[in-house]
PyMOL CGO cylinders between C-alpha atoms (Angstrom):
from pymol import cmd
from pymol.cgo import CYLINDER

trace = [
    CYLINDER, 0.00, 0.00, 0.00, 0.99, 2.99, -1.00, 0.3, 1, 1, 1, 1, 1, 1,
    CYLINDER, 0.99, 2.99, -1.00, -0.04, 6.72, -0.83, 0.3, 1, 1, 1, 1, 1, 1,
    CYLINDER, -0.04, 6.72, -0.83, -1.02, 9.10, -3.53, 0.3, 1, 1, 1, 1, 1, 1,
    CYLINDER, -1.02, 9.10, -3.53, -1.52, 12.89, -3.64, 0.3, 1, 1, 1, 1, 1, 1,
    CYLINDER, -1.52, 12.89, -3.64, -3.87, 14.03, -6.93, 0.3, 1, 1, 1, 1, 1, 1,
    CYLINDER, -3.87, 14.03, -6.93, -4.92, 17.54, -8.12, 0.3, 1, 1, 1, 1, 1, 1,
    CYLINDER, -4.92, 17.54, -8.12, -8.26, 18.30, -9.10, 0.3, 1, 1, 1, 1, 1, 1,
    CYLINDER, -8.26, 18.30, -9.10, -7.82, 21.45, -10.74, 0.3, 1, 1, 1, 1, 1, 1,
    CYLINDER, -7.82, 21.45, -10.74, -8.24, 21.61, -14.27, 0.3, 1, 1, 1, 1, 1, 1,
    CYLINDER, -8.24, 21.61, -14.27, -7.62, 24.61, -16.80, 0.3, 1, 1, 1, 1, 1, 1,
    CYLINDER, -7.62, 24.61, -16.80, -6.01, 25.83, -13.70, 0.3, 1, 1, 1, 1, 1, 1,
    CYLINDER, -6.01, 25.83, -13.70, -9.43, 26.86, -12.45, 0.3, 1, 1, 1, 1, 1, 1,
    CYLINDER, -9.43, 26.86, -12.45, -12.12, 24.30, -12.35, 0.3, 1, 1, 1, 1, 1, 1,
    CYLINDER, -12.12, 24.30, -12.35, -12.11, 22.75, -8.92, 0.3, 1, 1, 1, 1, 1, 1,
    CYLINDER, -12.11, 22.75, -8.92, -13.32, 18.84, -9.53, 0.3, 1, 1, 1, 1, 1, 1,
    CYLINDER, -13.32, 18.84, -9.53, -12.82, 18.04, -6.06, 0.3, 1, 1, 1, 1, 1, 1,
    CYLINDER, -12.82, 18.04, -6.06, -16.55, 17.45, -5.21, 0.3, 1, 1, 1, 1, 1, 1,
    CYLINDER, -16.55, 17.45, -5.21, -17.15, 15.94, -8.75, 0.3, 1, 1, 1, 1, 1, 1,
    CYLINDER, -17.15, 15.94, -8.75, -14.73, 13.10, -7.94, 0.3, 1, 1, 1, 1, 1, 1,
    CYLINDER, -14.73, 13.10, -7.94, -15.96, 12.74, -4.52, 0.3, 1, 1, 1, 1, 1, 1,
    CYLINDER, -15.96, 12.74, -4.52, -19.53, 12.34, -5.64, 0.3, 1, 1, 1, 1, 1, 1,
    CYLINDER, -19.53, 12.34, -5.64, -18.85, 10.23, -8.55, 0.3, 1, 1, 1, 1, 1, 1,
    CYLINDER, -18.85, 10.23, -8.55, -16.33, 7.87, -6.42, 0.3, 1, 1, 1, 1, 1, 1,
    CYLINDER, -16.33, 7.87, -6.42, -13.39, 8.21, -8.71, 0.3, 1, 1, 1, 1, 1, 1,
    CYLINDER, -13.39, 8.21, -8.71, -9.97, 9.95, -8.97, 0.3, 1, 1, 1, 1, 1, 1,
    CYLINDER, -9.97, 9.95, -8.97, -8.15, 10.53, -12.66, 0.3, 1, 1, 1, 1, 1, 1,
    CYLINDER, -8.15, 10.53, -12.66, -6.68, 12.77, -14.93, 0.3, 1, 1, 1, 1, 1, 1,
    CYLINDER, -6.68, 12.77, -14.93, -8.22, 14.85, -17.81, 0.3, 1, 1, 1, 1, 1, 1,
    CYLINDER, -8.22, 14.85, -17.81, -5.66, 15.16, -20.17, 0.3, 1, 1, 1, 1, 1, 1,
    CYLINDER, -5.66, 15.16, -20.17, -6.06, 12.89, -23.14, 0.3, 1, 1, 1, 1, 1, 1,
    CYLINDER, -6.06, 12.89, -23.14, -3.28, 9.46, -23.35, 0.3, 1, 1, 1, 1, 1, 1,
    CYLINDER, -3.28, 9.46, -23.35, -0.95, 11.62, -26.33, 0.3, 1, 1, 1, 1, 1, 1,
    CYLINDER, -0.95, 11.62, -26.33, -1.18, 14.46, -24.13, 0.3, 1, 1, 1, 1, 1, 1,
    CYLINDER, -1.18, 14.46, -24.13, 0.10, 12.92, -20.53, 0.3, 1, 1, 1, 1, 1, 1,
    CYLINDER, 0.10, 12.92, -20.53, 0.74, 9.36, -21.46, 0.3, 1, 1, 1, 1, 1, 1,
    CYLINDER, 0.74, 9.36, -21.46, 2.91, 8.56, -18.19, 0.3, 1, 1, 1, 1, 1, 1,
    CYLINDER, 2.91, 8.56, -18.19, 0.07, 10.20, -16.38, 0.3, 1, 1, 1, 1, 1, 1,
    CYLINDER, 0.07, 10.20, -16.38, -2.33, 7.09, -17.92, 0.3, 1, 1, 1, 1, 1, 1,
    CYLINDER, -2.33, 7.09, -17.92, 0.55, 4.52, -16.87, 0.3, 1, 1, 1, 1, 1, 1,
    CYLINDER, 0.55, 4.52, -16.87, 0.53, 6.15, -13.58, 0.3, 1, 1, 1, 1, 1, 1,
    CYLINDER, 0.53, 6.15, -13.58, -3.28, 5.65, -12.88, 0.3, 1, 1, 1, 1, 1, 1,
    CYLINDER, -3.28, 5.65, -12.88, -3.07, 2.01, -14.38, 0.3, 1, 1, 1, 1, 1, 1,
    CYLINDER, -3.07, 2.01, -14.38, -0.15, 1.16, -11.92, 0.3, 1, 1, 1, 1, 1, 1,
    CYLINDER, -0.15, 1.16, -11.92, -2.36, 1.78, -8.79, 0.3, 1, 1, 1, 1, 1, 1,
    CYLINDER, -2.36, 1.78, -8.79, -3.23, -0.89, -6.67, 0.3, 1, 1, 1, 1, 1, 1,
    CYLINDER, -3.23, -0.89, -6.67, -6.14, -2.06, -5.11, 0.3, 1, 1, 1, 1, 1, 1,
    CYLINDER, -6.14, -2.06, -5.11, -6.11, -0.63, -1.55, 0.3, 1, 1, 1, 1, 1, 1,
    CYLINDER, -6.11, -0.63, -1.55, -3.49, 2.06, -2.34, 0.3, 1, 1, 1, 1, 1, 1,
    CYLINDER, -3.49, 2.06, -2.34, -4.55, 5.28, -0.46, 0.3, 1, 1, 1, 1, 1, 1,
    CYLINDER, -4.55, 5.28, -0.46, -4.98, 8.81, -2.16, 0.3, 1, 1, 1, 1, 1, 1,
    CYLINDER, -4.98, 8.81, -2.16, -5.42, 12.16, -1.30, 0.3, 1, 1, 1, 1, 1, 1,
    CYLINDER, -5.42, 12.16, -1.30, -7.02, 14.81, -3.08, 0.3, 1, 1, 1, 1, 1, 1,
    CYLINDER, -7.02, 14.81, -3.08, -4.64, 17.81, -2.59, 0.3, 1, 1, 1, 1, 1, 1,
    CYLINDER, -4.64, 17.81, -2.59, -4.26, 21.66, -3.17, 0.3, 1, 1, 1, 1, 1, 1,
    CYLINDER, -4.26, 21.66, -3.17, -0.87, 23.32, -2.84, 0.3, 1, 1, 1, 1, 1, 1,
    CYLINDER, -0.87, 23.32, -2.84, -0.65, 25.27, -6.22, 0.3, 1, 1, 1, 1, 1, 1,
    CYLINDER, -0.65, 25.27, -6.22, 2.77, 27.19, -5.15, 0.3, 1, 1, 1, 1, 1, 1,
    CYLINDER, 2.77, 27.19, -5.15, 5.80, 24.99, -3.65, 0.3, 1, 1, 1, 1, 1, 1,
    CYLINDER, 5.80, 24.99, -3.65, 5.83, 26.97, -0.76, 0.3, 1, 1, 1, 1, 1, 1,
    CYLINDER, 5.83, 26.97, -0.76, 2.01, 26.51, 0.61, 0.3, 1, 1, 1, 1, 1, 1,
    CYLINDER, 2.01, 26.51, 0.61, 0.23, 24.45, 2.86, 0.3, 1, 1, 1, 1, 1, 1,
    CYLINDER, 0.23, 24.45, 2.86, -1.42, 21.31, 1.52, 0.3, 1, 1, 1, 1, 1, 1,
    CYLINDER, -1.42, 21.31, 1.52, -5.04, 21.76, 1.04, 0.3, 1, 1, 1, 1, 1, 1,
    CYLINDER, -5.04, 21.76, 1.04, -6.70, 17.87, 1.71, 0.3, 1, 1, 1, 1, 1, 1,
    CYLINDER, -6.70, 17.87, 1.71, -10.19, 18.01, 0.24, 0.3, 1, 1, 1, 1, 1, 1,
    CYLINDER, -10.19, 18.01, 0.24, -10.61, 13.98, 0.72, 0.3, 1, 1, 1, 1, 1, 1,
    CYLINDER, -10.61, 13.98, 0.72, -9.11, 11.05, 1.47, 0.3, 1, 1, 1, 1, 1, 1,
    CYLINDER, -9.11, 11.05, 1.47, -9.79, 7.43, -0.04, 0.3, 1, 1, 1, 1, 1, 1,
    CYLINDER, -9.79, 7.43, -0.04, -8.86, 4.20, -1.25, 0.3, 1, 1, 1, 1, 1, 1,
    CYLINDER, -8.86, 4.20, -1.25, -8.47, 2.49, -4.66, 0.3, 1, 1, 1, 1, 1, 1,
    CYLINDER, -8.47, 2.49, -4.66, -11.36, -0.11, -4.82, 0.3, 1, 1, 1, 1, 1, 1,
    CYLINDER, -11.36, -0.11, -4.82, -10.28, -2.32, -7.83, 0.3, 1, 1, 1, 1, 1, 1,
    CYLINDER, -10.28, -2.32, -7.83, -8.21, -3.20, -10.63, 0.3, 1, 1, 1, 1, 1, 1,
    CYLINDER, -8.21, -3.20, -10.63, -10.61, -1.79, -13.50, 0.3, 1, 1, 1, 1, 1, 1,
    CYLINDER, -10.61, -1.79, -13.50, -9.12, 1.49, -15.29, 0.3, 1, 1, 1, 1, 1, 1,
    CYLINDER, -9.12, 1.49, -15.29, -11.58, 3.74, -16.35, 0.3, 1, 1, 1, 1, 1, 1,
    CYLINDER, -11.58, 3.74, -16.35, -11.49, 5.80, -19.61, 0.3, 1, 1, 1, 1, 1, 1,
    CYLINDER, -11.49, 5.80, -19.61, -13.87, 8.91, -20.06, 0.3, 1, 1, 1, 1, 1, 1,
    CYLINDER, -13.87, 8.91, -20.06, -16.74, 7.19, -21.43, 0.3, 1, 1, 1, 1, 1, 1,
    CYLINDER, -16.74, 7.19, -21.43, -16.77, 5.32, -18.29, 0.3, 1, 1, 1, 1, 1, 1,
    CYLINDER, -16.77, 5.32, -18.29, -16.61, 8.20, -16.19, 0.3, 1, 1, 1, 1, 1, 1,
    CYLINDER, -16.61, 8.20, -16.19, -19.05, 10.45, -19.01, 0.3, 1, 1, 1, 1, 1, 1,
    CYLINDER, -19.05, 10.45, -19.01, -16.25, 12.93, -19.66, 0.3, 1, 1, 1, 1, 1, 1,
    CYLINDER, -16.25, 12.93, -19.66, -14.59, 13.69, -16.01, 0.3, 1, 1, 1, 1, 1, 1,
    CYLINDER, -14.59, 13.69, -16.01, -11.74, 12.22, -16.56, 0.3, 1, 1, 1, 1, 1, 1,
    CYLINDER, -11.74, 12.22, -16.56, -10.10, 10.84, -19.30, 0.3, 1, 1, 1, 1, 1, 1,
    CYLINDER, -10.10, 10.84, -19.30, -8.00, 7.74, -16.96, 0.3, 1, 1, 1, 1, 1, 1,
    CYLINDER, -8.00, 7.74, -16.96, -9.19, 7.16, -13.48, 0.3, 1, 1, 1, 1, 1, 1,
    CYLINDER, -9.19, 7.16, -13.48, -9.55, 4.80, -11.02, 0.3, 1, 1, 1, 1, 1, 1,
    CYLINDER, -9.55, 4.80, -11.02, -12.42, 4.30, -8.89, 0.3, 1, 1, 1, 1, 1, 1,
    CYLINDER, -12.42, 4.30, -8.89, -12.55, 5.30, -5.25, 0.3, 1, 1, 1, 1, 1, 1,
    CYLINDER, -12.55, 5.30, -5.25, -13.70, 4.60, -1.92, 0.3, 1, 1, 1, 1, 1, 1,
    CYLINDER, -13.70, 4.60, -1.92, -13.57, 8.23, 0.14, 0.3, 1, 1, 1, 1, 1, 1,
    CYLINDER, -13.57, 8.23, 0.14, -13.56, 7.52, 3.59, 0.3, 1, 1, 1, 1, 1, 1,
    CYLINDER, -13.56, 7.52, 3.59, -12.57, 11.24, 4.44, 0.3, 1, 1, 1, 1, 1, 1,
    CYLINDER, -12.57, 11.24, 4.44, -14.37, 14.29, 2.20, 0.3, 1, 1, 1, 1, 1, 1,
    CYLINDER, -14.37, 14.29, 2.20, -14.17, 17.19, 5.44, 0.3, 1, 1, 1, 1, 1, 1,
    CYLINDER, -14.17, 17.19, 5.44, -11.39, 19.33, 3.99, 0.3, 1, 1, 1, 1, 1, 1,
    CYLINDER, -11.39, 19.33, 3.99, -8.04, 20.13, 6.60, 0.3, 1, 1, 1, 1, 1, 1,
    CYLINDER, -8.04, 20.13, 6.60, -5.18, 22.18, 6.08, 0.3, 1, 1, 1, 1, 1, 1,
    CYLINDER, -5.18, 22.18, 6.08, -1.69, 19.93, 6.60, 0.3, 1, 1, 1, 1, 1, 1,
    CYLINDER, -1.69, 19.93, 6.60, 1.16, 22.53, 7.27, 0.3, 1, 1, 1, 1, 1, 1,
    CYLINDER, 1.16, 22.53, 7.27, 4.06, 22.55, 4.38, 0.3, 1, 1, 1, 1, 1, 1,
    CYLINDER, 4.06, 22.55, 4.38, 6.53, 20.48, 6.02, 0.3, 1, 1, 1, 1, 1, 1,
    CYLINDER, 6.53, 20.48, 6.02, 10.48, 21.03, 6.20, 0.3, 1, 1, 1, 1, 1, 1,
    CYLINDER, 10.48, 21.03, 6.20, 11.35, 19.70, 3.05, 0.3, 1, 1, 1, 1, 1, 1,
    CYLINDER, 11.35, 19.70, 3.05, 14.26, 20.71, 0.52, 0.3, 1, 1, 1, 1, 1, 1,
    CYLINDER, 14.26, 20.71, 0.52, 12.35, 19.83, -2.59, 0.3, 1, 1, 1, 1, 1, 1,
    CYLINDER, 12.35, 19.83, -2.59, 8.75, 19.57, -3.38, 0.3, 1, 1, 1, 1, 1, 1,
    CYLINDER, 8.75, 19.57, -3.38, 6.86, 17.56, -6.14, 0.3, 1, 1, 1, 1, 1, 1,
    CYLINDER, 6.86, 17.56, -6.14, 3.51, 18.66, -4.48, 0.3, 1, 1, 1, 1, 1, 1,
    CYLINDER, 3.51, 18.66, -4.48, 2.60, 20.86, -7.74, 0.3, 1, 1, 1, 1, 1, 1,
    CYLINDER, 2.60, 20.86, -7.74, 2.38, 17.85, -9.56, 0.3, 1, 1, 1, 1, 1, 1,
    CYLINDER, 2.38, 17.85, -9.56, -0.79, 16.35, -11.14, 0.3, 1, 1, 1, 1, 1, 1,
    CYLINDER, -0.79, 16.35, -11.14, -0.10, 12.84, -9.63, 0.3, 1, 1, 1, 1, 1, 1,
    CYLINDER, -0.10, 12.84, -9.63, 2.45, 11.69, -7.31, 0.3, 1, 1, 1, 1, 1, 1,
    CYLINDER, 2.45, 11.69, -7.31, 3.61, 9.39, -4.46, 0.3, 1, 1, 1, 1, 1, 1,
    CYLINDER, 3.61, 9.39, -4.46, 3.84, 10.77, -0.87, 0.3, 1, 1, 1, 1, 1, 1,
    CYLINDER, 3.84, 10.77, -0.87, 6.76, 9.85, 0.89, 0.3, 1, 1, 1, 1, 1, 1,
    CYLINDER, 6.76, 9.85, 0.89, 7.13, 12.95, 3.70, 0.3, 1, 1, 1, 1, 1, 1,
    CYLINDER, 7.13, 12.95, 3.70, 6.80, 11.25, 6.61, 0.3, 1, 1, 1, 1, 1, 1,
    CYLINDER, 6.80, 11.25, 6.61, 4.93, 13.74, 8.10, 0.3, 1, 1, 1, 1, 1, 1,
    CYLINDER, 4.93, 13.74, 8.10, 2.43, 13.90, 5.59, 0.3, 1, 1, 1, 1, 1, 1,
    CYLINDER, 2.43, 13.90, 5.59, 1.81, 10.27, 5.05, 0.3, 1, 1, 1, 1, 1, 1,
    CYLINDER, 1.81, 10.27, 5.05, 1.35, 11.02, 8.98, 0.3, 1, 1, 1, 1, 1, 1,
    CYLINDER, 1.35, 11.02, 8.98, -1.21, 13.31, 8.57, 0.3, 1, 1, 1, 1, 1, 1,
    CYLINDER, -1.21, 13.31, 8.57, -2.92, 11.37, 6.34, 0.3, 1, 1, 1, 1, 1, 1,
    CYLINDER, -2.92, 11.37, 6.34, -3.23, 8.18, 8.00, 0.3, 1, 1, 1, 1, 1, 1,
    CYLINDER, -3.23, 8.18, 8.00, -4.23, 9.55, 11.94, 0.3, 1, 1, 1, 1, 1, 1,
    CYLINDER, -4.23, 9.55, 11.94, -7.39, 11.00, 9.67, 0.3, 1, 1, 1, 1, 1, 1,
    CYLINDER, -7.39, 11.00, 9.67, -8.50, 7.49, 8.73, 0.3, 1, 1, 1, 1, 1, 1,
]
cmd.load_cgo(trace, "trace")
């Protein structure tokens, strides 16, 4: 088990937080020639794997959790399965959807800007896991 922070923002502006909260999923929304490590990312998930839907748009802000949730199976989903949110995504079990605010750790670098990527700040994962 692993865990995963995603964005939700799309365009920059459109917030799809509560979109993939109702709908019980987690993806991306750029097309596979567009992001295609982005699709092998989502595919490589695992059943049970934890994610977090995040906000820190600048490297130097505070992480923004807006839910927390497992991956419920192996299935990828493309965006006729998910009518157009996403374009690969993975459904989701969220087992936390009341937003917090996790302080921007100590940290030299920070990949938290990303679309998709693993957590491995210790205090973070932290964070994460007491809220389960």
């Amino acid at each position: 088990m692993a865990i995963y922070g995603i964005g939700a923002f799309y365009d920059g502006r459109n917030d799809k937080s509560q979109e993939f909260i109702a709908s019980g999923l987690a993806g991306v929304g750029w097309r596979y020639d567009e992001a295609p490590e982005l699709h092998r990312f989502i595919a490589s998930l695992k059943v049970g794997d934890i994610i977090y839907i995040k906000a820190a748009p600048l490297a130097n802000s505070d992480i923004r959790v807006r839910a927390i949730g497992f991956v419920e199976d192996n299935n990828l989903l493309d965006s006729t399965a998910t009518h157009g949110l996403v374009e690969a995504g993975r459904r989701v079990r969220w087992r936390v959807t009341e937003q917090f605010v996790i302080p921007k750790p100590q940290e030299r670098n920070n990949v938290r800007t990303n679309t998709l990527y693993e957590e491995h700040h210790p205090e973070v994962q932290a964070q994460i896991m007491r809220r389960l």
